[in-house]
N, CA, C and O atoms as a GROMACS GRO file, in nm:
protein
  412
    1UNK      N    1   7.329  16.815  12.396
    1UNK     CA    2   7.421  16.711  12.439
    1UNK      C    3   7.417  16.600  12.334
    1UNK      O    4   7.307  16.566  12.290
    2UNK      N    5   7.509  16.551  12.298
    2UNK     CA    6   7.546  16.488  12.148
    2UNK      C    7   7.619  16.400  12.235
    2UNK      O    8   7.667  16.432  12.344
    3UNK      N    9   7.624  16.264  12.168
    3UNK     CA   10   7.689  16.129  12.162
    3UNK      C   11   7.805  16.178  12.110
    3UNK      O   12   7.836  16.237  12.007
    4UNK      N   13   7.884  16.121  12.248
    4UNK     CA   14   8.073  16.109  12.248
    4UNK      C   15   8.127  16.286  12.270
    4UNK      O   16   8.234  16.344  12.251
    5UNK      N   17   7.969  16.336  12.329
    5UNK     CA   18   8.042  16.468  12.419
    5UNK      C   19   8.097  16.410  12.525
    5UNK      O   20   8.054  16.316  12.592
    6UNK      N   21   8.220  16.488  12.537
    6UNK     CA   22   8.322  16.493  12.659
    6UNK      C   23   8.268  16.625  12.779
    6UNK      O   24   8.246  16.742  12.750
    7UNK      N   25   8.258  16.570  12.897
    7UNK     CA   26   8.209  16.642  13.040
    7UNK      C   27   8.322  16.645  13.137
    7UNK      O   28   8.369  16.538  13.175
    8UNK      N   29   8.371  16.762  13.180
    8UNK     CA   30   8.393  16.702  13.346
    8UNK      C   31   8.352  16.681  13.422
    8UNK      O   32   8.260  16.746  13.471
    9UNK      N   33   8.418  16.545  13.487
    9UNK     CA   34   8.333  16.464  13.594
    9UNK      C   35   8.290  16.542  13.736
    9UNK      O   36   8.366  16.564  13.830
   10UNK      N   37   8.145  16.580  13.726
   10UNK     CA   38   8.124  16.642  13.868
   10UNK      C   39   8.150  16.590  13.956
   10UNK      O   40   8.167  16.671  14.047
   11UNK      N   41   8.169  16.462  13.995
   11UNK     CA   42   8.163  16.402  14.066
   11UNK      C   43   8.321  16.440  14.188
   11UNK      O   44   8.430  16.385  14.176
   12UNK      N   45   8.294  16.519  14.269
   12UNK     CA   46   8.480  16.497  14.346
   12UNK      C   47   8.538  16.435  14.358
   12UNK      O   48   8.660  16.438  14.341
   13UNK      N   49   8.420  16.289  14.421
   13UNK     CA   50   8.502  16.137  14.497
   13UNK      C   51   8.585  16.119  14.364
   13UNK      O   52   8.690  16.055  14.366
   14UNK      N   53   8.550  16.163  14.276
   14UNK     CA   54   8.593  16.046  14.143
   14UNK      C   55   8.668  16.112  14.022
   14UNK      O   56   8.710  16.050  13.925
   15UNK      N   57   8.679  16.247  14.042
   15UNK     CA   58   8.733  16.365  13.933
   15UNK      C   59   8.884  16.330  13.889
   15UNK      O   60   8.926  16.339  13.774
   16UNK      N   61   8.984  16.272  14.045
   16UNK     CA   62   9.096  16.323  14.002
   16UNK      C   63   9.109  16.184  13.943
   16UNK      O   64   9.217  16.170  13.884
   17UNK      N   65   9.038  16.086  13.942
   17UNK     CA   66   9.107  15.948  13.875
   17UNK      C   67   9.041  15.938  13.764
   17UNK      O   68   9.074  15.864  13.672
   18UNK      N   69   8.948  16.008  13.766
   18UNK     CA   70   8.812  15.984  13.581
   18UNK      C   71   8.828  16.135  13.596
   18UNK      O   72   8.794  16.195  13.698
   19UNK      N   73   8.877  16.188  13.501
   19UNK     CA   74   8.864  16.335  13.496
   19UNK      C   75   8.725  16.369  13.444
   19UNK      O   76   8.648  16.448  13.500
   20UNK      N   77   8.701  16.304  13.333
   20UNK     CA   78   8.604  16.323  13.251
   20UNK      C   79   8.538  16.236  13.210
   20UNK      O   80   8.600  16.130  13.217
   21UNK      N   81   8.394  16.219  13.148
   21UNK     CA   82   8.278  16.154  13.154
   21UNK      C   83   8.252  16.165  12.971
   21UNK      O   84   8.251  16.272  12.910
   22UNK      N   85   8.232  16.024  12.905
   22UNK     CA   86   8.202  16.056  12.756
   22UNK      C   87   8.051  16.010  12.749
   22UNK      O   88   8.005  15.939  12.838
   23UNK      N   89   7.993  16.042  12.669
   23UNK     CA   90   7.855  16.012  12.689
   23UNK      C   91   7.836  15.920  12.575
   23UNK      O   92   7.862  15.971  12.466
   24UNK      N   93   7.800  15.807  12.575
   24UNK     CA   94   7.736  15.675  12.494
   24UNK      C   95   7.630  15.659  12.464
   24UNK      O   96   7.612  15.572  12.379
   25UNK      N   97   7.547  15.711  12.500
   25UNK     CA   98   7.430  15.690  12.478
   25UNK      C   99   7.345  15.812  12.319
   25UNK      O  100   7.325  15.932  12.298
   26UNK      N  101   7.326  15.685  12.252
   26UNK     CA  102   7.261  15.749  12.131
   26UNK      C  103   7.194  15.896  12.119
   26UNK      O  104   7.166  15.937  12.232
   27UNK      N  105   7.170  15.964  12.045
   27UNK     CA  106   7.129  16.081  12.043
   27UNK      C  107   6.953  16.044  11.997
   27UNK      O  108   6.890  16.148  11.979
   28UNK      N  109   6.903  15.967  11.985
   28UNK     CA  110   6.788  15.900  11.961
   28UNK      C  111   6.718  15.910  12.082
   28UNK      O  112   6.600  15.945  12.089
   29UNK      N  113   6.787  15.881  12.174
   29UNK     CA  114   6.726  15.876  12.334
   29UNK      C  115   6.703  16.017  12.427
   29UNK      O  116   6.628  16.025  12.524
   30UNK      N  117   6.788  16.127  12.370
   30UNK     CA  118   6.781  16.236  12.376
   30UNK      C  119   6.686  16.288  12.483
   30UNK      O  120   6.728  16.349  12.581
   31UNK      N  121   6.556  16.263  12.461
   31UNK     CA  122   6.402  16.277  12.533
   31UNK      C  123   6.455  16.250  12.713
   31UNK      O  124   6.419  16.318  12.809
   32UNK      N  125   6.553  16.124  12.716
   32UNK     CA  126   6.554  16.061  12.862
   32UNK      C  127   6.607  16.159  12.925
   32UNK      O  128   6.656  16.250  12.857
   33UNK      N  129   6.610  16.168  13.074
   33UNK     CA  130   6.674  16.276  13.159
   33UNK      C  131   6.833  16.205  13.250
   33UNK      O  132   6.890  16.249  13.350
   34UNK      N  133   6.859  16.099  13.177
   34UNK     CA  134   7.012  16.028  13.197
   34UNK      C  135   7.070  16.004  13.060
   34UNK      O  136   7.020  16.018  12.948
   35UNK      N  137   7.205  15.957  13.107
   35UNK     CA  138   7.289  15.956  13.006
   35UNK      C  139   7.341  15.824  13.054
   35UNK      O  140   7.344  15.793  13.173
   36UNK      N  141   7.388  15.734  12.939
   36UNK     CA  142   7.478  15.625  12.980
   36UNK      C  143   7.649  15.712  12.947
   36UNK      O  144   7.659  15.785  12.848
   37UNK      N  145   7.752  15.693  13.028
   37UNK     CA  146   7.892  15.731  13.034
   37UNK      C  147   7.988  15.584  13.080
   37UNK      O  148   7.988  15.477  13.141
   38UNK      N  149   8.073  15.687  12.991
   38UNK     CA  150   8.212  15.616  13.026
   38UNK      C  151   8.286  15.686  13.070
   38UNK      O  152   8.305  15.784  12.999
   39UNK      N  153   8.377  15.681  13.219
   39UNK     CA  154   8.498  15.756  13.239
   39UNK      C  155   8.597  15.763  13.129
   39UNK      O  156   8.582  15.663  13.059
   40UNK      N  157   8.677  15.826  13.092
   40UNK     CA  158   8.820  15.862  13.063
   40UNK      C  159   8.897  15.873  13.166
   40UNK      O  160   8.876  15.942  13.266
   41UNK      N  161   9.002  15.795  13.141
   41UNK     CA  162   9.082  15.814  13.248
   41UNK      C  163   9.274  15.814  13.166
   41UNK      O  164   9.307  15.812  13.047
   42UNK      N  165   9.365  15.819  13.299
   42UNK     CA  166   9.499  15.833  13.212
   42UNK      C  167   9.560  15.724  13.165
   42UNK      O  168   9.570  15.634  13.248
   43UNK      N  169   9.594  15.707  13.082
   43UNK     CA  170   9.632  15.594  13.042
   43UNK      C  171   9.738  15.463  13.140
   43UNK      O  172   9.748  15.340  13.143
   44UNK      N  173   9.796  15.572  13.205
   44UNK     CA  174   9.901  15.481  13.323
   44UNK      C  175   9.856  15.466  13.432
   44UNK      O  176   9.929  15.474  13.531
   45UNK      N  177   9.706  15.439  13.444
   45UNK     CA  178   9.578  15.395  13.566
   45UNK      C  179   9.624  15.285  13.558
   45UNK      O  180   9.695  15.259  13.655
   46UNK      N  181   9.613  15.179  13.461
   46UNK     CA  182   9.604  15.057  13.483
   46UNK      C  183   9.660  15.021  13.327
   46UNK      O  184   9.686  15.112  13.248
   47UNK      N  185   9.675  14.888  13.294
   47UNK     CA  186   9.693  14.866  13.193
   47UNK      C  187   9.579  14.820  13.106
   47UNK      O  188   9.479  14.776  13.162
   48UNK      N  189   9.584  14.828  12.967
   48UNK     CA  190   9.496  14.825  12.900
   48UNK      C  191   9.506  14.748  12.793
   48UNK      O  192   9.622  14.721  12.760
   49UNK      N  193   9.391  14.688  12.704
   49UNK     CA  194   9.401  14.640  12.588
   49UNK      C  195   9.340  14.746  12.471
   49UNK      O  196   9.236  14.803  12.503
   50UNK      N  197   9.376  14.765  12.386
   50UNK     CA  198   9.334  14.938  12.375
   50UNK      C  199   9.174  14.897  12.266
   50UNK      O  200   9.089  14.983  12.243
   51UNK      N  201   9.167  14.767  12.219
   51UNK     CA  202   9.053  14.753  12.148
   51UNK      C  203   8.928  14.746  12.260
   51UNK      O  204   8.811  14.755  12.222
   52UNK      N  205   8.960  14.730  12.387
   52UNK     CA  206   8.886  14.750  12.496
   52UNK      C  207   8.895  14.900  12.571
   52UNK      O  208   8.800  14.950  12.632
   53UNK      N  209   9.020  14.959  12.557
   53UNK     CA  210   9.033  15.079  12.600
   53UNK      C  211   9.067  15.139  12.529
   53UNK      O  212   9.189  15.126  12.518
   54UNK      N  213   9.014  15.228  12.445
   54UNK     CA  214   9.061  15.289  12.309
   54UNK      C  215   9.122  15.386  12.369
   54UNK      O  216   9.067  15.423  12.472
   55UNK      N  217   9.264  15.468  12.323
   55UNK     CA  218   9.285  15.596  12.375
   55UNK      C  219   9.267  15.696  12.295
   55UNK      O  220   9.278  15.685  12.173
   56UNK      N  221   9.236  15.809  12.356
   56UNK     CA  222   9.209  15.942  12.282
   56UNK      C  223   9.242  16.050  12.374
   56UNK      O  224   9.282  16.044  12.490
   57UNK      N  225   9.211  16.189  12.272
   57UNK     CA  226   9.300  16.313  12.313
   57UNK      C  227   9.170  16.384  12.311
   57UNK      O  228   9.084  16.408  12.226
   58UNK      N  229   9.196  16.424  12.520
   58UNK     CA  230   9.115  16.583  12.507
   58UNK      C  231   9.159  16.675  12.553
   58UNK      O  232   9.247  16.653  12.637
   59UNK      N  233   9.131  16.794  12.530
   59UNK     CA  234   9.240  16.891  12.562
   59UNK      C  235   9.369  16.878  12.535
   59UNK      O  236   9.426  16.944  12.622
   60UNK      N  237   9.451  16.827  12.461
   60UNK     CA  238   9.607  16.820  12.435
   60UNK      C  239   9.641  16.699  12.510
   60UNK      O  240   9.762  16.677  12.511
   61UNK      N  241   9.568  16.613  12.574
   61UNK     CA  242   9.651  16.497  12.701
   61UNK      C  243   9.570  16.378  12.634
   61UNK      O  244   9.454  16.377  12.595
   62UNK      N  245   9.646  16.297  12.631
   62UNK     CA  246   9.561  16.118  12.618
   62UNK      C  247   9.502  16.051  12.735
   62UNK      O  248   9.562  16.035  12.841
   63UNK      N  249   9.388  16.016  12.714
   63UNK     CA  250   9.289  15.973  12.846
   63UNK      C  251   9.267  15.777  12.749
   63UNK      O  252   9.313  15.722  12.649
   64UNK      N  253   9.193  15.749  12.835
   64UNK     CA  254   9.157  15.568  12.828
   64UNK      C  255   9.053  15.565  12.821
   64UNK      O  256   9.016  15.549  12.937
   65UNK      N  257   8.924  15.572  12.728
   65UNK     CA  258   8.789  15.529  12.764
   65UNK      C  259   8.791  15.390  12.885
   65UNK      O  260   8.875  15.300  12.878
   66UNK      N  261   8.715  15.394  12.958
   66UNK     CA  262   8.729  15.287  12.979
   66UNK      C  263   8.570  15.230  13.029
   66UNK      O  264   8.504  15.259  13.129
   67UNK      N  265   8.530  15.113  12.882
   67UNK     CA  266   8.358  15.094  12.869
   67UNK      C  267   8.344  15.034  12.961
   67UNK      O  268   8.225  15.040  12.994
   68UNK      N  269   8.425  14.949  13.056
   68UNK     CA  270   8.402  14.843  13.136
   68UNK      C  271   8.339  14.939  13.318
   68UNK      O  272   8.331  14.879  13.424
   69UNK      N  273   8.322  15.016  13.308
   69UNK     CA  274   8.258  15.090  13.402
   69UNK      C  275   8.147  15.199  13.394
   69UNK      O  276   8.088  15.273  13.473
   70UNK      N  277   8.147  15.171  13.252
   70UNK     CA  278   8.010  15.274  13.198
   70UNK      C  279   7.877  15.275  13.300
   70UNK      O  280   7.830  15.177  13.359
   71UNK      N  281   7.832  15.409  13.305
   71UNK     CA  282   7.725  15.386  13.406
   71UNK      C  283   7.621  15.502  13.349
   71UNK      O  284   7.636  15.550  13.236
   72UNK      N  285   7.499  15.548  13.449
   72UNK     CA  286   7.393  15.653  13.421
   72UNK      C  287   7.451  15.757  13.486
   72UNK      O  288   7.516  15.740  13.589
   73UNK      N  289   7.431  15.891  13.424
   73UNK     CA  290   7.416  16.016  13.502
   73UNK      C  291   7.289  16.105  13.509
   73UNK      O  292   7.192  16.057  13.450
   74UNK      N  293   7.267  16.231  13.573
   74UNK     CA  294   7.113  16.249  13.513
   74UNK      C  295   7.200  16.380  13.468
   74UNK      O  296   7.290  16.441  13.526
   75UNK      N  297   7.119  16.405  13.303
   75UNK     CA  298   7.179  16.511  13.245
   75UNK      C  299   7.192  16.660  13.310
   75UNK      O  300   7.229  16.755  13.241
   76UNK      N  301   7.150  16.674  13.478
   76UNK     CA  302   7.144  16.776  13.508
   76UNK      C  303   7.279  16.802  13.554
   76UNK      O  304   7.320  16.914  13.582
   77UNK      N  305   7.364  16.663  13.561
   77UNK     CA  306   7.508  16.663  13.653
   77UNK      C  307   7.628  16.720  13.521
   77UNK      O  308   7.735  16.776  13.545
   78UNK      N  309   7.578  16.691  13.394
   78UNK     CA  310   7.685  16.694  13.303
   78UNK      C  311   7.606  16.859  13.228
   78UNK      O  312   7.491  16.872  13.186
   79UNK      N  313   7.720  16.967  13.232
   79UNK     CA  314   7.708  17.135  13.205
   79UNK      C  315   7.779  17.144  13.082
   79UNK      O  316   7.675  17.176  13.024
   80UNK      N  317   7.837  17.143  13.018
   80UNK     CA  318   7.962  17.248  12.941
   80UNK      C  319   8.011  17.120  12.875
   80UNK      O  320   8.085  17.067  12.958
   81UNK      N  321   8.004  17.048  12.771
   81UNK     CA  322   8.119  16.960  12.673
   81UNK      C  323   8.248  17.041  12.664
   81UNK      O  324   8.252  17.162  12.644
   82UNK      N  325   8.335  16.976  12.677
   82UNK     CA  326   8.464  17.030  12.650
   82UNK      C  327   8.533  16.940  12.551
   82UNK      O  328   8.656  16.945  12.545
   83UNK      N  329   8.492  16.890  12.503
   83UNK     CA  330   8.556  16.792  12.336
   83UNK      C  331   8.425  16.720  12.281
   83UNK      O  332   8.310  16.715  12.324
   84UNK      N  333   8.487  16.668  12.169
   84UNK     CA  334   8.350  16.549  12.094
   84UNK      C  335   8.480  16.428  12.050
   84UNK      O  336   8.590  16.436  11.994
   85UNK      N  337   8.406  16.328  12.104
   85UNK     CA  338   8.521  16.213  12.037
   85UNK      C  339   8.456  16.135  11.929
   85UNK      O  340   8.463  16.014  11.908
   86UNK      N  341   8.376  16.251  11.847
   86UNK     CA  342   8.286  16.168  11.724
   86UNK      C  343   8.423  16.084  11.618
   86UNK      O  344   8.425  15.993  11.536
   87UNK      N  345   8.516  16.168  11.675
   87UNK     CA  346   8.624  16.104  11.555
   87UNK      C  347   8.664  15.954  11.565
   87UNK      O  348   8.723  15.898  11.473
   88UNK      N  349   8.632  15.894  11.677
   88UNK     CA  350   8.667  15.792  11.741
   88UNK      C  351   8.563  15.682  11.786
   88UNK      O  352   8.564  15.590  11.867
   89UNK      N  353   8.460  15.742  11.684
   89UNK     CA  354   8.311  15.672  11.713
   89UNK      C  355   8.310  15.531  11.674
   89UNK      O  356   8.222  15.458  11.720
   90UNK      N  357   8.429  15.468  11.566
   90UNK     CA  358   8.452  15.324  11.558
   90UNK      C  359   8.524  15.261  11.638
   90UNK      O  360   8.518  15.139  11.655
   91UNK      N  361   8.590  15.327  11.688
   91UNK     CA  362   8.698  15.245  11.766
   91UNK      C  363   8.610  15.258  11.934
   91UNK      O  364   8.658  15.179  12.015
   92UNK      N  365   8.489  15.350  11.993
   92UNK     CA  366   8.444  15.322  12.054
   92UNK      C  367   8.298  15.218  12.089
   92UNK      O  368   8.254  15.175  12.195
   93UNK      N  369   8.252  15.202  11.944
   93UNK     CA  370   8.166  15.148  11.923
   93UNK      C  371   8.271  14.963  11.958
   93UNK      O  372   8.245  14.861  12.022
   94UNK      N  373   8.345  14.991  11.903
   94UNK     CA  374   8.426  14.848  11.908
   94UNK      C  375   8.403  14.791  11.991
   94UNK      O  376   8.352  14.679  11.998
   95UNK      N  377   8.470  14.922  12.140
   95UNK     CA  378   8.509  14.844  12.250
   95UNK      C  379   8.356  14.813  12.326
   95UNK      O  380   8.340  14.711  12.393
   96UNK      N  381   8.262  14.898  12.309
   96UNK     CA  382   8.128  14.868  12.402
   96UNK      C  383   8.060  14.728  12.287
   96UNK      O  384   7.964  14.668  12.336
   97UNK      N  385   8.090  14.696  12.195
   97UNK     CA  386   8.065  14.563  12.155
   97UNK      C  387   8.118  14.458  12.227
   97UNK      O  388   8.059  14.351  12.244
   98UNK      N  389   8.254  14.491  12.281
   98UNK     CA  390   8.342  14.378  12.276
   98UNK      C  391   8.264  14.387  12.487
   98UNK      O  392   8.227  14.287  12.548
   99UNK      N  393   8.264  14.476  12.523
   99UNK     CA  394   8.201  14.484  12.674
   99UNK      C  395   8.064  14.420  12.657
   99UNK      O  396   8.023  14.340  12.742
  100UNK      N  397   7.980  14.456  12.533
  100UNK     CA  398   7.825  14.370  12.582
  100UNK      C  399   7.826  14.282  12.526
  100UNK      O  400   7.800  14.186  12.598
  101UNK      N  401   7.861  14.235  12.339
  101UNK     CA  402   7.836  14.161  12.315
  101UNK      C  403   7.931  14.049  12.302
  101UNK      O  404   7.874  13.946  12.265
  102UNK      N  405   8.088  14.035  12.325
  102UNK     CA  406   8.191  13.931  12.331
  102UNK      C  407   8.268  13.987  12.162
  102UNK      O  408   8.365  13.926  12.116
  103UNK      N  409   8.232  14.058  12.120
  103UNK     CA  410   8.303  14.048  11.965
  103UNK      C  411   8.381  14.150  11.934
  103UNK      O  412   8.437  14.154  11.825
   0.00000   0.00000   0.00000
């Protein structure tokens, strides 16, 4: 499991509005048995500022990171990556700056 693998969200309550789960958390930490995540969600959820909600493509469809709800999972919930959004590792690093640190 690699930083800015894409999961589907096990979760039911929460699948059809966060399809999918990106994982944030450094590959350094690896050892821990959680993950910090961000939903993806569709872009016409809500509106967005996109340096806060960067958009990206998985599977052929555009989803919304969206850092402002990032949370833990325990890596036993997240099975199968189905994308890597390493390509997008600046523009996500951006927005979880602009969520912790104001910049």
């Amino acid at each position: 499991m690699k930083q800015f693998d894409v999961f589907t969200n096990p979760d039911p309550a929460s699948a059809k509005s966060h399809p999918y789960l990106v994982v944030l958390q450094s590959d350094v930490l690896d050892r821990l048995n959680t993950r910090i995540v961000a939903p993806l969600i569709p872009p016409t959820s809500l509106p967005f500022f996109e340096r806060l909600m960067p958009v990206v493509s998985v599977e052929g469809a555009s989803y919304v990171i969206d850092p402002t709800n990032m949370g833990a999972v325990h890596v036993r919930m997240l099975k199968n990556p189905v994308a890597s959004l390493s390509g997008y590792r600046e523009r996500i690093l951006a927005a979880i700056d602009l969520v912790i640190v104001g910049i």
